[in-house]
ZAMARGU-4260 file (C-alpha; in steps of 0.2 Angstrom, whole numbers, plus 5000, padded with zeros to 4 digits):
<rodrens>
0) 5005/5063/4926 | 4990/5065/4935 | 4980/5049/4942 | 4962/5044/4934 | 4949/5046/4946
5) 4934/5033/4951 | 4919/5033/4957 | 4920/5050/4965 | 4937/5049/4974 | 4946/5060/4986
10) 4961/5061/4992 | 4959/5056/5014 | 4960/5069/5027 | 4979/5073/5032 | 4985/5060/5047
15) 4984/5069/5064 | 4995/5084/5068 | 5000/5074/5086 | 5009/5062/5072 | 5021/5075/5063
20) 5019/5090/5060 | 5024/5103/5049 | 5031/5098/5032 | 5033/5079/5037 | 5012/5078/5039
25) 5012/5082/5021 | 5021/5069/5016 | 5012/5056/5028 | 4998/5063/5017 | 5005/5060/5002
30) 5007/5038/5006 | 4991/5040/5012 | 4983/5047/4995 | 4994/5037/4986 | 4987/5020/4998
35) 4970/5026/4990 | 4973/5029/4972 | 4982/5012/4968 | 4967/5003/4971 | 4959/5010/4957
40) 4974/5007/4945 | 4976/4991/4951 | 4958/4988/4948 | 4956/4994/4932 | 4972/4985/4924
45) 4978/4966/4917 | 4968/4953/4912 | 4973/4934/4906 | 4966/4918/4899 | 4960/4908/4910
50) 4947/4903/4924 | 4945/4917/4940 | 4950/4906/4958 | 4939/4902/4969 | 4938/4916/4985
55) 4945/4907/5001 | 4955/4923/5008 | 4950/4942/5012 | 4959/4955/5021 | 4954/4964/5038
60) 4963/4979/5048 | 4968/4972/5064 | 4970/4984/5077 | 4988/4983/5078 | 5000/4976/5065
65) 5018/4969/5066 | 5017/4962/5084 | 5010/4977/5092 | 5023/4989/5085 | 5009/4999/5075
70) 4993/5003/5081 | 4977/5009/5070 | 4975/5027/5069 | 4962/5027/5053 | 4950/5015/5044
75) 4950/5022/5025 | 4941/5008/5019 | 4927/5017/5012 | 4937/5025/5002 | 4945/5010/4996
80) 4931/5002/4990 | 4926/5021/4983 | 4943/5020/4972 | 4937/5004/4967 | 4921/5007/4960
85) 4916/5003/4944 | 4932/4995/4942 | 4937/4983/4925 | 4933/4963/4929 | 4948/4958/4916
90) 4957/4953/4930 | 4949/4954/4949 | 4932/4950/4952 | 4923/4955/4967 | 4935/4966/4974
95) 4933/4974/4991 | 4947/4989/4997 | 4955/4990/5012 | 4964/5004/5019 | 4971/5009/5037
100) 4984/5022/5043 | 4995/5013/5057 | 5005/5025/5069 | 5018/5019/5081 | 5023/5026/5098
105) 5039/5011/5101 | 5055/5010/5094 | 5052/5020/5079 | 5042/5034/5085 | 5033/5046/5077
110) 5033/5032/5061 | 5018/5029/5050 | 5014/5013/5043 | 5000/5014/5029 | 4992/4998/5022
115) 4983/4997/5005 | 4975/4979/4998 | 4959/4974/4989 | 4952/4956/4990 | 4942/4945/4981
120) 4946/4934/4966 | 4964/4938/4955 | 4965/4929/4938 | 4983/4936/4938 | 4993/4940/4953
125) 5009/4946/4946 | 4999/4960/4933 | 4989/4966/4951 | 5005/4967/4961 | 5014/4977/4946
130) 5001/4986/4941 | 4997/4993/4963 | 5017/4998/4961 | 5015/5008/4945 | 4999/5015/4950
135) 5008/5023/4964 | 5021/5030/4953 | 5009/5038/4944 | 5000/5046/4958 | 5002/5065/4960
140) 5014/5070/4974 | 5026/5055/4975 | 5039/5051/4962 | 5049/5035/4959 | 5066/5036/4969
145) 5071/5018/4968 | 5061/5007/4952 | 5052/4992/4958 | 5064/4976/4960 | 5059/4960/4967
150) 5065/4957/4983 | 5070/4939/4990 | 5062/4933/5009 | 5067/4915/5012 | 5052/4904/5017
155) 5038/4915/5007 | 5026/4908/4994 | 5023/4925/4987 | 5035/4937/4977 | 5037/4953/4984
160) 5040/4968/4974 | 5046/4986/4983 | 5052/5003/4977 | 5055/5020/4984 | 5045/5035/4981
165) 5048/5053/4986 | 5037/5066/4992 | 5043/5085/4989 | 5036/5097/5003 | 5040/5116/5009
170) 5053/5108/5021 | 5061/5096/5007 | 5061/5079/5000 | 5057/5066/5010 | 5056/5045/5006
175) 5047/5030/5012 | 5047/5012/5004 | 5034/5003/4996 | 5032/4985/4993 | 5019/4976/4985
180) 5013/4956/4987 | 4997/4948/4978 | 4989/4929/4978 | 4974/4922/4972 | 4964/4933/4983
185) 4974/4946/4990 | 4983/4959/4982 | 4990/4974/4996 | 5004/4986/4998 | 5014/4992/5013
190) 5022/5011/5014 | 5031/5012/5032 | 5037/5030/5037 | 5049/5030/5047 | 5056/5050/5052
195) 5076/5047/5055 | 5077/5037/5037 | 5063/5049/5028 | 5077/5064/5025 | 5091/5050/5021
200) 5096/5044/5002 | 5083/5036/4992 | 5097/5024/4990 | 5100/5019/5008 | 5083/5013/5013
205) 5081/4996/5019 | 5072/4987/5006 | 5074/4968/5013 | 5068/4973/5029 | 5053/4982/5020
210) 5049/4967/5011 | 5051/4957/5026 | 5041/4969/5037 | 5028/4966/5020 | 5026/4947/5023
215) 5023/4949/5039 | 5006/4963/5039 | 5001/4950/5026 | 5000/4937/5038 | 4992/4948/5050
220) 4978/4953/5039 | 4976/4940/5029 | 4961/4930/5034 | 4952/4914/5029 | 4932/4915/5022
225) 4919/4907/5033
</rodrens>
């Protein structure tokens, strides 16, 4: 099934050649497109009864993210807020997009960490979180490997939902993780690359630690107003 478009979307450029190359570019550009294009579906979906928050909270691209391991590669943000244009006010207000392509050169080199999240003012989280996890299943290039489940982190105030989507290229099939969190003014996902798991089962991919890892770019980007 193809993806609606908005406001005049593209898919990004492909990441960097000096990142991987050959086959496994492709699918570093396939989390990328997909980062892009859930905005728009989370945008345009849900709606409840009720009063919108207040908007304490936006989200920023730092210029690392988990401690240093990732460093910013690319701002996408304007096409973020491209994929959110003209989007439905049933249930986010104001929404700004946010999007940045991580690389990282440490312990899991060659790894690719892609960030996608809108802020502004969410009548209903859970609908925004759902709705950013089925709009990547429906985005062209990646299928669902593993559904979405709610995965447990002690100490968070936020439910975190993940999955596993598969990309198909000339070389093969290669999966990355995806999990989704979103409050009163922040709703985001988190794809991390990593090249030894990519080729791997679906199955086998950590998804505590991806959930984990989720929380903690939250908490990186996540900023107060003012």
């Amino acid at each position: 099934m193809s993806f609606p478009q908005q406001g005049g979307w593209a898919p990004p450029p492909a990441p960097p050649k000096k990142f991987w190359s050959g086959p496994k570019a492709a699918v570093i550009g396939v989390s990328v497109a997909v980062a892009v294009a859930v905005l728009a579906w989370a945008g345009n979906r849900g709606g409840s009864s009720g009063a919108f928050p207040e908007a304490t909270h936006k989200v920023a691209l730092p210029k690392t993210l988990l401690g240093g391991e990732y460093a910013l590669a690319q701002d996408l943000s304007e096409q973020g807020d491209s994929a959110l244009a003209g989007a439905s006010e049933a249930n986010i207000r104001d929404p700004k997009g946010v999007v940045g392509q991580y690389t990282s050169a440490g312990a899991k080199q060659g790894g690719v960490l892609v960030l996608s999240a809108l802020y502004g003012r969410i009548k209903d989280p859970d609908d925004a979180r759902e709705s950013m996890l089925k709009g990547a299943a429906e985005s062209e290039g990646a299928t669902v490997a593993v559904p979405p489940k709610d995965v447990e982190v002690p100490g968070s105030d936020v439910t975190v939902t993940c999955q596993v989507l598969t990309a198909a290229s000339a070389g093969g099939k290669s999966s990355f993780p995806m999990c989704a969190w979103a409050d009163e003014n922040t709703n985001g996902s988190v794809a991390e690359v990593d090249p030894k798991a990519a080729t791997g089962s679906p199955e086998s991919l950590d998804l505590r630690t991806a959930a984990a890892n989720t929380l903690k770019v939250r908490e990186e980007v996540r900023q107060p107003i003012g």
